[in-house]
N, C-alpha and C positions, 0 to 999 in steps of 0.2 A: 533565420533558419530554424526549424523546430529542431524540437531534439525525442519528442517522439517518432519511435519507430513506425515504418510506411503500414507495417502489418501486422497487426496484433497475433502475435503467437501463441499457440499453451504454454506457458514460462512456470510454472510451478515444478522447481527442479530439486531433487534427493540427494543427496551424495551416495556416491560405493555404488553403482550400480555398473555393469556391463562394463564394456569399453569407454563410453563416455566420461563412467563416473558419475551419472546423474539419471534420474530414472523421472521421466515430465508426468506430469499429471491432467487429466481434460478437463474439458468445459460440462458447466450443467445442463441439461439438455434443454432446446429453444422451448417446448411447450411447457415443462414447469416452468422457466424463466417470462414465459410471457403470460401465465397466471399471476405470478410475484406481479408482475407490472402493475394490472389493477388493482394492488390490494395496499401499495408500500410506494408512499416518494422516493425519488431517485437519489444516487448517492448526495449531490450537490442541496438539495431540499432540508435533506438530514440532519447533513452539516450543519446548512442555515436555522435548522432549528433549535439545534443544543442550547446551544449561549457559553460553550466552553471551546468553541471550536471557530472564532471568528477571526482570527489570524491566518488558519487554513483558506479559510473563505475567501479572504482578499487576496492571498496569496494566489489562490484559484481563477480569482478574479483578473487579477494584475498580469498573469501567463496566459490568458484565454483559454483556458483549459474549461470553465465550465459548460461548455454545449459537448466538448468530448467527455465530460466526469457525466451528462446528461443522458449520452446517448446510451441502447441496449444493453452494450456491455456481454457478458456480465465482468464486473472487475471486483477484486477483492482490493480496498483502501487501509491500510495503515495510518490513522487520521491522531497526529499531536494535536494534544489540546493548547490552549492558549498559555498557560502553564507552561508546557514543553518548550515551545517556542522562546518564551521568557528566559528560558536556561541556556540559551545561544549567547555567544558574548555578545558585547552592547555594540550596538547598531548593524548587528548583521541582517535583522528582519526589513530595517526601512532601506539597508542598502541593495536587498533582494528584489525589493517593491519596485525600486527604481528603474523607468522603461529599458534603462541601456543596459540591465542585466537580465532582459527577461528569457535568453538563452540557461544562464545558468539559473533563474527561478524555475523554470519548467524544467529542466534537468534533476534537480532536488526536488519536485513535486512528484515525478513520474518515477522514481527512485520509490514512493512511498506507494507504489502503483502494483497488482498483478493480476496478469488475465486470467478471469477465470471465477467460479465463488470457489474459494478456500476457505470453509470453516475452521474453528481450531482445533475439532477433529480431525480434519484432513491432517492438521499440523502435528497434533501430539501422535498419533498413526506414524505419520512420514519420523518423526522424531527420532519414537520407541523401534519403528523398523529399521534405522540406517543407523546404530549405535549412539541415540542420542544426540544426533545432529543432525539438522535438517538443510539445505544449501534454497534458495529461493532465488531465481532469476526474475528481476522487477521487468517492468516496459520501460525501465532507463538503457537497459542491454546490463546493465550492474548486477551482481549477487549481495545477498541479505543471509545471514545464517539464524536458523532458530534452533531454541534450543529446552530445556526443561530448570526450574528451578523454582524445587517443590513442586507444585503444581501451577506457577506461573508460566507460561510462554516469554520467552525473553528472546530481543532479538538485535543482533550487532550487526551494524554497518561496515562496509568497507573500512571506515578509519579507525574501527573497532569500539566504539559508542555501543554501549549493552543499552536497550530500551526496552520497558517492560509492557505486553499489552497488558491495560485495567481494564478493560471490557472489551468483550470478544463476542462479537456473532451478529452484529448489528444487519440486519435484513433490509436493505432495500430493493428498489422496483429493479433494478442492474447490479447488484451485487453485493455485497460484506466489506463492513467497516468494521476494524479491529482499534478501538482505541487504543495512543498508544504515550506515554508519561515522558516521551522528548524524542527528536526530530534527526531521520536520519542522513547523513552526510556522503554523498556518492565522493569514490576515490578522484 
């Protein structure tokens, strides 16, 4: 059973807003996005090319997520490097890999997921506007809170894991990868 949702929603949610509580944010419009096509590998390519990011990769691989991390999009990635993943206690990465949990590996992959490009404009914006805290609804159906420190984007998972993005704005042909220094854990 996937654990991706049937429909990609706008999920890029704010706190304090209206009755909700949360204020959504859109999609980039198709004709720049299918400019960006020709010009930038798609998120999955990206990845493959770092060399700091091939733990995501297999992990990608391992969920069958790369033909979805391929298609239009656009999606904004929060992408741990290999590093980050390192920092999970020992054996949680090959016990992920393993076919019989690939429910809860794609659940933790799509958790790092958001429809949409969100730059980290968008982000420090949405930040600075809802008193320093931003609420971010992934395509796990989970929430992600960001937040300000100094000038870093920092952002806590459900289990309350603060991760920092180190690089922010990564352009590909479907969306923004936001590197990110450890891996976040849906509740």
């Amino acid at each position: 059973m996937s654990m991706i949702p049937k429909t990609f929603r706008t999920v890029l949610l704010a706190g304090a807003a209206a009755t909700t509580g949360f204020v959504a944010m859109g999609t980039a419009p198709v004709a720049a996005h299918k400019q960006r096509a020709a010009e930038a590998p798609n998120i999955v390519q990206t990845a493959q090319s770092t060399g700091v990011h091939n733990t995501l990769v297999a992990a990608v691989t391992a969920a069958d997520l790369a033909g979805t991390l391929s298609n239009p999009g656009p999606f904004t990635i929060f992408a741990p490097t290999d590093t980050a993943f390192a920092k999970l206690p020992d054996g949680t990465v090959s016990t992920l890999l393993k076919p019989e949990n690939k429910g809860t590996l794609t659940n933790v992959l799509v958790y790092h997921a958001v429809s949409g490009s969100v730059t980290s404009d968008d982000l420090v914006h949405l930040i600075n506007r809802h008193g320093g805290e931003a609420t971010i609804e992934t395509l796990a159906g989970q929430k992600l809170t960001a937040r300000l420190s100094g000038e870093n984007i920092i952002i806590t998972d459900a289990k309350g894991r603060a991760t920092a993005v180190t690089t922010a704005n990564v352009q590909t042909s479907n969306g923004i990868i936001h590197v990110t220094d450890g891996v976040f854990l849906p509740a």
